[in-house]
N, C-alpha and C positions, 0 to 999 in steps of 0.2 A: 176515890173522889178527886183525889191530885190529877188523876189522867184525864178524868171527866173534865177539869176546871181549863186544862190544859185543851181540849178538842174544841170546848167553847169559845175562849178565848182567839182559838184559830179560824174557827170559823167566823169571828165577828170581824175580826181582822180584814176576811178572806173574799167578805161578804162591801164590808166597805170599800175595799179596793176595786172590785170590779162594780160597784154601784156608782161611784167616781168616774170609771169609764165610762160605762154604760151614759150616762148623760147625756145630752146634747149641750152644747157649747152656745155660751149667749152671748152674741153679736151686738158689740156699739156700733152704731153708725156713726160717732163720730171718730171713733180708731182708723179707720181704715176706709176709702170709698169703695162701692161696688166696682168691680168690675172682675181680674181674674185673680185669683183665690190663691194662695198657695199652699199645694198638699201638704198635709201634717204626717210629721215621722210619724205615723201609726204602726200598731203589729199587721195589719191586714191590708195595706197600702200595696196596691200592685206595683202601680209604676214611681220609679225615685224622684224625691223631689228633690228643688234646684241645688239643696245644699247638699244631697247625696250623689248627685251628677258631678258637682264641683269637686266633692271627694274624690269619685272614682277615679274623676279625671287628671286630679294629682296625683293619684296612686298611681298610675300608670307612666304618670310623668315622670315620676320617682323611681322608677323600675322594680324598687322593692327586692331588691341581690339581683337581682335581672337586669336588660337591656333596657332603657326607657322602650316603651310601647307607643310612641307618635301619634298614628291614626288610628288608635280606640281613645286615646282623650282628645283628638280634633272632635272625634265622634261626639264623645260627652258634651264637648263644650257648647260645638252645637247646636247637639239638644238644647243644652241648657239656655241660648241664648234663644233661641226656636220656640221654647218652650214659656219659659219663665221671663218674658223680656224686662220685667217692671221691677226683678229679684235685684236683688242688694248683689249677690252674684257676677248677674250679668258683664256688668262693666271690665270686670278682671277675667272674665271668661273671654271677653271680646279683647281684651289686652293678650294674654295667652294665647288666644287664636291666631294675630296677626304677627303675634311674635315667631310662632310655630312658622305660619306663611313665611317669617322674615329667612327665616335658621334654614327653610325646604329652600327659598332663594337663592340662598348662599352658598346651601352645601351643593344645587348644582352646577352655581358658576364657580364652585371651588373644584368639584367634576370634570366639569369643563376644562380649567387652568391645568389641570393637572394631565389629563389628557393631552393638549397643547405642549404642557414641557415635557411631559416620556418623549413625544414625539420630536421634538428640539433635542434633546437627550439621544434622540436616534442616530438625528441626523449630525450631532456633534461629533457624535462617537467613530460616522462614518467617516466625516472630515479629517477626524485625528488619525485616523486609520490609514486615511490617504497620505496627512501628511508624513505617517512615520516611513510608509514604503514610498515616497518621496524623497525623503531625508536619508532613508537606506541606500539606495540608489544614489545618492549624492556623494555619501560615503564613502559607497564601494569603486564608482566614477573617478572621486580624490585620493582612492589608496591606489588606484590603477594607478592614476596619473603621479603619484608619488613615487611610486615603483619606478615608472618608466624614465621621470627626470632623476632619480638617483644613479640608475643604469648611465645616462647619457650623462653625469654629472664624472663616474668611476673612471668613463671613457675617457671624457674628457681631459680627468685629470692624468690618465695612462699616457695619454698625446701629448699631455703638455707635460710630460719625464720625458718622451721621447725626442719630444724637438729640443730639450735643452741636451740630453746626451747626442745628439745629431750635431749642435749648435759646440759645445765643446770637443767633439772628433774635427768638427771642420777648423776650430780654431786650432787647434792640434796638428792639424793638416798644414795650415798654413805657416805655423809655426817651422814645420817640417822643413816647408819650400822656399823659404826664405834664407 
């Protein structure tokens, strides 16, 4: 009898819950004006409505452990703005969009810049390149030439013992002939 009271009870339960759906829904005219409707999260609802578009389209924005997904929530948004224009939604879907548009602006004039400096970076690199085998050359130009005035400096000073030993035999000489 406990089982019995038990199936009853579930089935009145089971019976009012879908009697509830089942229903059709009564429209004030003064809630809302006619015009377009907005889908109800139903179980049988084909296409999403504007608050499940604006989901999806966070959710993607959000990457969810992934990579943000860009152009599947440009997509949603909009839908959604396409769709739902008069949605409580819309307004921040059309914020989101244009921010998207701002961030796709950005990142290819940041594309762009960055391209630009590799290319400055190339040609820097070339420059330094130049100047060091410039500076080598300069180098190796100033240790020649260092070489060569120390050679002509050893000489020099060789010549100048000579002529004083030259310059003391002559005094020596003279000394002699006197």
């Amino acid at each position: 009898m406990l089982k019995y009271l038990k199936n009853l009870i579930f089935l009145i339960i089971l019976s009012l819950i879908l009697t509830g759906c089942a229903t059709k829904a009564v429209r004030d005219g003064a809630q809302e004006p006619m015009g377009q409707v907005k889908k109800a999260n139903g179980l049988f609802s084909s296409d999403p409505s504007d608050r499940e578009l604006f989901d999806e389209a966070l959710t993607f924005l959000s990457g969810s452990g992934q990579e943000a997904d860009y152009s599947e929530a440009k997509i949603r948004l909009g839908n959604l703005v396409a769709q739902f224009p008069e949605s409580k939604w819309a307004p921040g879907a059309k914020a989101l969009l244009s921010t998207m548009e701002r961030i796709a602006a950005l990142q290819a004039e940041l594309k762009d810049q960055k391209i630009e400096a590799q290319q400055e970076q190339a040609k820097l690199k070339k420059e330094i390149e130049g100047l060091k085998n410039s500076v080598r050359q300069a180098e190796e130009k100033n240790s020649a030439e260092l070489i060569r005035l120390q050679q002509e400096n050893e000489q020099l000073k060789n010549d100048i013992r000579q002529l004083k030993n030259l310059e003391i035999r002559l005094e020596q000489r003279e000394k002699q002939l006197r």
